[in-house]
Every structure is written in C-alpha cells, then in structure tokens.
TORDRENKE-504092 format. One record per residue (C-alpha): residue in one letter; x, y, z. Coordinates in steps of 0.5 Angstrom, whole numbers, padded with zeros to 4 digits, always signed. Layout:
// TORDRENKE-504092
AXYZ ...
***
This chain:
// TORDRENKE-504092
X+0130-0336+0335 X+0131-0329+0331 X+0134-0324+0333 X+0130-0317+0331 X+0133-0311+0329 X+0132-0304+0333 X+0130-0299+0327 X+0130-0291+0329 X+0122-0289+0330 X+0121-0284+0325 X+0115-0281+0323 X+0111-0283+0318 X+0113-0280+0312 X+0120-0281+0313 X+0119-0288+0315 X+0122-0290+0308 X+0128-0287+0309 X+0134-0291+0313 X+0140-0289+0316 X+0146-0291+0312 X+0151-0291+0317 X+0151-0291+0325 X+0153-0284+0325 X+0149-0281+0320 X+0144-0285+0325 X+0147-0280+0330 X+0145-0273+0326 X+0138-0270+0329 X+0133-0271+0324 X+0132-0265+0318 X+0126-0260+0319 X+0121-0261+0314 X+0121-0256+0308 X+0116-0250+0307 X+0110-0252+0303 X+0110-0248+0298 X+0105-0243+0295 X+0103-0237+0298 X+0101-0235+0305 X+0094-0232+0305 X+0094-0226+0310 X+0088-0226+0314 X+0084-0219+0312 X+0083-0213+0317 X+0078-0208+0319 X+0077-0202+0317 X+0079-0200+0324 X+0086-0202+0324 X+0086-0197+0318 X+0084-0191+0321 X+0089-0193+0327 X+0095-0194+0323 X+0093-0188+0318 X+0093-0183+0323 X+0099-0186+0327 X+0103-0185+0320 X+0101-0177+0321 X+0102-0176+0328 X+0109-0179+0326 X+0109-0174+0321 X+0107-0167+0325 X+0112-0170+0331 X+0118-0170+0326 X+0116-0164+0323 X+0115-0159+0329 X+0122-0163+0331 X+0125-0160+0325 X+0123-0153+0325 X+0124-0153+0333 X+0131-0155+0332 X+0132-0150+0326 X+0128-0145+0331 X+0134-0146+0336 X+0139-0145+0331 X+0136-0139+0328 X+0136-0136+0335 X+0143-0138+0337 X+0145-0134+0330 X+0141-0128+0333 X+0143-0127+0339 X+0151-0129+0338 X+0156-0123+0338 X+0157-0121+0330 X+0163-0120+0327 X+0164-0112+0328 X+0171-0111+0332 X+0170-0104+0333 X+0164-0099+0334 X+0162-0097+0328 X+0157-0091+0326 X+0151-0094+0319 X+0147-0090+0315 X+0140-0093+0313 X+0139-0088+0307 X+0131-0086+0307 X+0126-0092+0302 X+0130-0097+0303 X+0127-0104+0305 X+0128-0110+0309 X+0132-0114+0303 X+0137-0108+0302 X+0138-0107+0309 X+0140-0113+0312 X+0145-0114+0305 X+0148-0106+0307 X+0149-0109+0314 X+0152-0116+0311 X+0156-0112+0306 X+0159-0107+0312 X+0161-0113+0316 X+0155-0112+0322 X+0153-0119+0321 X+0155-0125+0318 X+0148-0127+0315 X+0143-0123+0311 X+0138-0129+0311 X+0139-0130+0318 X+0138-0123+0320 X+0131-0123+0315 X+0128-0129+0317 X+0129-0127+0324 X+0126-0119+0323 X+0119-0123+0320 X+0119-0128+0326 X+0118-0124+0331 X+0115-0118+0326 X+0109-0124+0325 X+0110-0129+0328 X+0111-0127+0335 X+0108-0120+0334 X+0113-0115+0335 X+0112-0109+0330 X+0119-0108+0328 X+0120-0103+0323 X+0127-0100+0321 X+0128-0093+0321 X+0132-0090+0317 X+0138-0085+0319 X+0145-0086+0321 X+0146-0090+0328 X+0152-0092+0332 X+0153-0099+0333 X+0156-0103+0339 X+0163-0108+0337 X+0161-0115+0337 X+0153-0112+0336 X+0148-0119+0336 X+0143-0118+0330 X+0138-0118+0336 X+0142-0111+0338 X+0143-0109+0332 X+0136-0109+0330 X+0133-0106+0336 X+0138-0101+0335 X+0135-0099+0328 X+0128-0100+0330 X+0128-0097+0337 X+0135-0093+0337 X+0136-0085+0337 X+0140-0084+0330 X+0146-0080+0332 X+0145-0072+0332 X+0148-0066+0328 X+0147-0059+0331 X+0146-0052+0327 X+0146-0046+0331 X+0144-0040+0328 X+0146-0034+0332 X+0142-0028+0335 X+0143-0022+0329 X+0144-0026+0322 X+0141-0023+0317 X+0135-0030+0313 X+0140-0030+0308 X+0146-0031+0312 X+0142-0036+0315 X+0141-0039+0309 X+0148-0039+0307 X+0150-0043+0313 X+0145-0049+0311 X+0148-0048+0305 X+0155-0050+0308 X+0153-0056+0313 X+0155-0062+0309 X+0150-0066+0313 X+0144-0064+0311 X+0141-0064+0304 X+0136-0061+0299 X+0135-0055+0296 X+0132-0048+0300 X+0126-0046+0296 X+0126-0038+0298 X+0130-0034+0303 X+0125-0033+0308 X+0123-0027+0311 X+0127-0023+0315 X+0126-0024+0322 X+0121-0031+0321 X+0126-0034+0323 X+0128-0035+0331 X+0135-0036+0332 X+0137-0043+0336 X+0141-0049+0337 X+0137-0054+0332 X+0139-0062+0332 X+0137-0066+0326 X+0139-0072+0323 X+0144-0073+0317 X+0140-0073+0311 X+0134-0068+0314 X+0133-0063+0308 X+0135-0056+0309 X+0127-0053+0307 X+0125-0058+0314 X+0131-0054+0318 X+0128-0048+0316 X+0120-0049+0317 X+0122-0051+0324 X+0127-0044+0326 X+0119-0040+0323 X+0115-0045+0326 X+0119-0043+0333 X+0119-0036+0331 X+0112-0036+0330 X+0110-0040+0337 X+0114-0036+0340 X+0111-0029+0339 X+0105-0031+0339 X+0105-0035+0346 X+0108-0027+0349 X+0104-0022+0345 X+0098-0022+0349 X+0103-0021+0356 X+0106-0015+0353 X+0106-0008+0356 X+0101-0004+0356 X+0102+0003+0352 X+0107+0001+0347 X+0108+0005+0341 X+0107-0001+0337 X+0101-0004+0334 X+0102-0011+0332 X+0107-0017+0333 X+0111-0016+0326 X+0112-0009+0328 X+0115-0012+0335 X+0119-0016+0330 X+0122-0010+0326 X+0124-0006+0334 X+0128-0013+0337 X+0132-0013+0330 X+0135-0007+0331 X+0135-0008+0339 X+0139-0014+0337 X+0144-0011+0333 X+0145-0005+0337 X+0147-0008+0343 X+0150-0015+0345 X+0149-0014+0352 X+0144-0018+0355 X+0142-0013+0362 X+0143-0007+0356 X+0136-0010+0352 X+0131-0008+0356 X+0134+0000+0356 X+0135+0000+0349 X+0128-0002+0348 X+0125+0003+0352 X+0130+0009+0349 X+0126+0008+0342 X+0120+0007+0345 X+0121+0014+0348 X+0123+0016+0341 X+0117+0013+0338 X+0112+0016+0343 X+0115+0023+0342 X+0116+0022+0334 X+0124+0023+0335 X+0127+0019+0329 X+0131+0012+0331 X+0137+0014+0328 X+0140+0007+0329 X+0147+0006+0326 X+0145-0001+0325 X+0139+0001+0320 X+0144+0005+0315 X+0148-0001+0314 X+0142-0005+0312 X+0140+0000+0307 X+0146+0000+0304 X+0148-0008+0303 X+0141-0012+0305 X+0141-0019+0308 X+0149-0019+0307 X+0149-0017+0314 X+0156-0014+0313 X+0159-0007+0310 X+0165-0008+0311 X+0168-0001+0313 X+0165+0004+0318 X+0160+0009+0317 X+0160+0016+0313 X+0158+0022+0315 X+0155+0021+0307 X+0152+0014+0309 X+0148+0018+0314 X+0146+0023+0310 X+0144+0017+0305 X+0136+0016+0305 X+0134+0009+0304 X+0127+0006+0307 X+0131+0002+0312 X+0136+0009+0314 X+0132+0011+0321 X+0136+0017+0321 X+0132+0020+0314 X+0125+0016+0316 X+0121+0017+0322 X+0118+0011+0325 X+0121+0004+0323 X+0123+0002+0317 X+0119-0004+0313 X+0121-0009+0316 X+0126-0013+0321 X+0133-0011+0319 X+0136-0019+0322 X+0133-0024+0326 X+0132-0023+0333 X+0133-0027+0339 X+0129-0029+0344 X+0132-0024+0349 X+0131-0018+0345 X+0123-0019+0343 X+0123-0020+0351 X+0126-0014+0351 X+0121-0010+0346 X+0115-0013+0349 X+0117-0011+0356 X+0122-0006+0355 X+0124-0003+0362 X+0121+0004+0365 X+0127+0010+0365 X+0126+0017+0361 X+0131+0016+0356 X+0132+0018+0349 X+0139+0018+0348 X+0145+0013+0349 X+0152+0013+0346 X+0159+0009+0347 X+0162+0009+0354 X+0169+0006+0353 X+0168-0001+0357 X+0164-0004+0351 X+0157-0002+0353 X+0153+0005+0353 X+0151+0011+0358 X+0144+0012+0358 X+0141+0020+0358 X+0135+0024+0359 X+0137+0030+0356 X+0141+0032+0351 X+0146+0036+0355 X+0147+0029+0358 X+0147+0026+0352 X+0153+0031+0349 X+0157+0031+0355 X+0158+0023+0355 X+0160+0024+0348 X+0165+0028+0349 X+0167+0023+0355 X+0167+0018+0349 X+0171+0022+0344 X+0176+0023+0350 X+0177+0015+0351 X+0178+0014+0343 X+0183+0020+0343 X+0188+0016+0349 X+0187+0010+0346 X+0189+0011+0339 X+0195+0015+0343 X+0197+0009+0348 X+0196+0005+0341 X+0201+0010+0338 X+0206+0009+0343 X+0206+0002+0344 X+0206+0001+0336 X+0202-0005+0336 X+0195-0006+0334 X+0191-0004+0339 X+0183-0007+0339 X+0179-0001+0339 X+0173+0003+0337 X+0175+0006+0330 X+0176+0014+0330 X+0172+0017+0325 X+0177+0021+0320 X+0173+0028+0318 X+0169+0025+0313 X+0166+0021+0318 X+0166+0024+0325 X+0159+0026+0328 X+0159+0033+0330 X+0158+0034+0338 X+0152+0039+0339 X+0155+0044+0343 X+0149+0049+0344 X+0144+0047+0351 X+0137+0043+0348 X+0131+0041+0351 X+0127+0035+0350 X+0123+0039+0346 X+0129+0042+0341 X+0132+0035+0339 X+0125+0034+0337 X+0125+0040+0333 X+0132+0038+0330 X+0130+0031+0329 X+0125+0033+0324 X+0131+0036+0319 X+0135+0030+0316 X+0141+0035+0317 X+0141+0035+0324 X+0141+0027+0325 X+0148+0028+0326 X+0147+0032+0333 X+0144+0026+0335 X+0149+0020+0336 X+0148+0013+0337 X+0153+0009+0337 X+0153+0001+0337 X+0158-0002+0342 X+0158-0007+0348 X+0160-0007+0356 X+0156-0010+0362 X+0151-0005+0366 X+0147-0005+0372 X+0142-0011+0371 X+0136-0008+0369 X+0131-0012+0370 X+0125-0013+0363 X+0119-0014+0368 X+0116-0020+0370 X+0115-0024+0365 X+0118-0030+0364 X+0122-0032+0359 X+0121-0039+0355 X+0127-0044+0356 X+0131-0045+0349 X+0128-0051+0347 X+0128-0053+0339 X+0121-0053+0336 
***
C-alpha cells in the first residue's frame, strides 16, 4: 500500500512552487506583485469640474476675508490702545499740511507709535465706513496716554487752544496795531493802519497762527454792526447827522472820562454845546492834534498848546474835528446815542476823580476854584509828607488856565467862545471819580460778544 504524501493547496500559479522546509511550509503565503503598467482613470463630467472650480474659490474668499479680518482686529487693537505720550502735551498742525505730514509729525513727536497705523485707520473709516474725518490745522491739547482714535478725533473735531488779544476802550488804530504787532502768536503782516475809530475795542480769541489783518477785519466788522444795529434807536433831536459823526463825538467822550455813570453827562454836555454853537474844548482833541495816533504826549497841556490851531483842537475850531480821535467803546457810542437829559455846558475836575457838571458859568467858575483849592492842599500834604503823592498836576504859569471872574450868562460864554483868546475861560478838565448813576435812556446795551 502506498502511502500518499499531503501537499499544501495552493493556487494555481503557485502550484509549482514547493516548500523547501516545514518551517518555511509554516510562513503565510506572499501577496502577488502589482501588475505593471498604468492604471487608466476613468473620466469624469464636466460637472464635477465646475464643482471642484468653485469649491477652490470659495476656499479662497474664506481664506481671505479671514486675512483681512484678522489684520482688520490687529489694526483696530493698535487704534484704539493708549499711545506713547506720558504726559499732556499741546501740537501744532501748521495750515496745508496732508495726511502723510501729520501722521510723520505725530510720530515724530512721540504721540503715536505708527504713522502707517494711524493713515490706514484715518482712510478706513474716512472711505470705508464713511466717516468725513478731515484734520484741521491749529494747535490742540492732547491727553497722556491719548489712543490714535482720541488723538484724531481731537484734530478732526477738537477746539484748538485759544489766545486772546484785548484791546482797551481809548487806543488810538495805530496803538491797536502796534499791539498786534507785538503778539507773538499771531502772524502776517498788517497791510494799512485802519481808520481811526473803525475799530471796536474788545476782547477777541484767535488761534496761533491767525493772521493779523484777519484780527483786524473782524474788530471793523464788529465796530460796523455795531453802530448800525443802534443808528436807528438813536435819540431824537441829536446835533449829529450821521454815524461816522456819533463816531467822531464817542472818541472824545471816551478819552474825557473813564467813568462808566459819567458818559452819559458828558455826552450831553457837548451836545448842549453843538446845539448853542459853543466850541467843545476838549483837552483831549489838542492832544490828538499835536502827536496824532501816538495816543501819548508826554507832558501836561500849555496854555500855548491850547492857543495852538490844529484841524483836531476843539478849543480853535468849532463843530468836531474831521475824525475820530481813538476807538471808542460800546458804552461811550451808547453814550452819544442816548446822551442823558440835563442842561449842562460845562464841567471840570472835582478832586474825587470825576467831574462836577454845571448850567452856568458862575457854577462853572465856582467848582474850578473849588478844583484849585483841592490841587493846592495836596501839593501842600505832599510837601509835607516829602514822599510822591498821586495827584493832578498843578499847572506852572506857563500853563495854568485863568479862572474867569467876572458873572456871564449862557449867552456871554457863547460871545467868548467865538474868540480863540477866550478858550481858556472855559476849562475843561479830564479826570476820573464815581457820580451819581445817570441813566443813558433805555436803550439796551449788546453784551460784549467777539464778532
């Protein structure tokens, strides 16, 4: 009997293959190798085309706006952290200058850390989220720590820092201008002196940088509003015809008093005078005569000054002098405009720093002997004393004013007044005191409000 001997099934292509060993008998069988050549892709439609084409671009589009929304977080982070500025600091934006030289001037001054931050921000919310954010120049205050968002809305909606210039009641135009002149702050050039008394005396902001001839074109403009908005409330019956002349009155009104109750009885005195053809005699208008728009002249008053006939000297000339002699304020053209209702022609120095008012001339010279006496004991205190003493200068020979002794009436002063050698028998003396309250009427007076 034989004996058959068990063979492994294998397959087919393997059948010739034989173990060479139990062991290798034992081993899992070998994968067959990979045919060779290339696989054929099966072709696809044109439908999986267009899918896979505009899955690849909505991939893109993700990708960017996540790009831009990322670098849209870090540009807003950087916009809105605190800047670099440890303390409060002022910056001045000169005028013409673009977005580019003011975002290097913040950098360069240590405001911001970035300029390209800071543009990019200004056109994004200047375009993109349609903010009109337009830089003005002038000089603003900036917070420490100020953000690049507080530090543009500061120049784009911010006050810049306000100077003042004050010009006082009395400046003659070219002291006006000499004290443009001196302010640092502003610039430019003044092209003409204006006319005396177009300019309205006040308090005017501006800021650094404002050209001078624009500080002056608004004190005109405010001076011309100002007189024309009471031109037609004036008093009726006044000797003056036209607003240039009320100009010319509240100039002398102006420097013959400072006393604010005292403008109104001044006023009225040289309207009396106007209307009884009685010169002026204002101190004041001889002064103007001899050194113009200087304002000052330095020493007191001659008898020979007096004497001395100018166009301006209203102890030579009847009527008012060609023009104003200073600008006047609001309260001395209010003045003139509604001068208070009294019968008075004269007035003088009383020794408390205002005036006495008087009808007649017998008055008149009693109150400037009263005057006399008052200078006399002071420069006799003063002697005394042997220390300065403020007061009213007596007049040396050369220039004291004679005190008329002899009794007039109304109508002998105008006699005298027609003779230039009798001016003297008139005084009119400048000083200062606190009156009574006289009230000017009832017309209302503007609040002082820069044009």
């Amino acid at each position: 009997m034989s004996v058959r001997r068990l063979e492994p099934e294998l397959p087919d292509p393997q059948r010739a293959i034989r173990p060479r060993s139990p062991a290798e008998m034992l081993e899992p069988s070998r994968a067959p190798a990979r045919p060779k050549g290339r696989r054929k892709r099966r072709e696809t439609g044109s439908f999986s085309r267009w899918v896979r084409f505009f899955s690849s671009v909505l991939t893109s589009m993700v990708l960017v706006f996540l790009a831009f929304g990322m670098a849209f977080f870090l540009l807003q982070h950087h916009y809105t952290t605190a800047g670099p500025l440890t303390e409060d600091r002022t910056i001045v934006i000169p005028r013409g200058e673009g977005r580019l030289e003011i975002a290097k001037r913040l950098e360069s001054e240590g405001i911001i850390s970035n300029r390209w931050s800071f543009i990019v921000n200004h056109l994004i919310h200047s375009y993109l989220l349609g903010d009109r954010l337009d830089m003005k120049a002038g000089e603003f205050k900036l917070a420490a720590q100020s953000s690049m968002e507080e530090v543009l809305d500061t120049l784009v909606n911010g006050k810049s820092v306000q100077y003042k210039v004050t010009v006082p009641e009395g400046l003659t135009s070219q002291q006006v201008v000499a004290r443009l002149q001196a302010d640092e702050n502003l610039v430019g050039e003044i092209s003409a002196i204006p006319i005396e008394g177009s300019l309205l005396p006040d308090t005017y902001p501006y800021e650094r940088g404002t050209q001078r001839q624009a500080v002056l074109d608004r004190m005109s403009q405010a001076q011309q509003n100002f007189i024309e908005g009471l031109w037609e409330k004036r008093q009726e019956g006044l000797p003056i015809q036209s607003m240039d002349e009320a100009i010319i009155l509240a100039s002398i009104v102006e420097k013959e008093t400072a006393v604010a109750e005292e403008r109104a009885m001044t006023a009225a005195v040289f309207m009396n005078r106007l209307r009884k053809g009685m010169r002026l005699q204002s101190d004041p208008t001889i002064i103007y005569g001899i050194v113009g728009g200087k304002g000052s002249l330095g020493r007191s008053i001659t008898k020979t000054d007096i004497q001395t006939k100018t166009i301006y000297n209203t102890y030579t000339i009847k009527g008012l002098p060609p023009t104003p002699i200073c600008n006047p304020g609001r309260e001395a053209i209010l003045a003139v405009l509604n001068p208070a209702a009294t019968d008075a022609i004269y007035f003088v120095a009383d020794g408390t720093g205002g005036h006495k008012f008087s009808t007649t001339l017998a008055e008149h010279n009693q109150a400037v002997a009263d005057w006399r006496r008052i200078e006399r004991e002071r420069n006799k205190q003063a002697k005394t004393k042997r220390s300065p003493v403020a007061t009213v200068p007596t007049p040396s020979s050369n220039e004291e004013t004679p005190v008329v002794t002899e009794a007039a009436d109304a109508a002998e002063a105008t006699a005298q007044d027609q003779d230039p050698a009798a001016a003297d028998q008139n005084p009119i003396a400048t000083a200062a005191t606190h009156q009574p309250r006289v009230s000017p009427g009832d017309m209302p007076l503007p609040a002082r409000k820069p044009q």
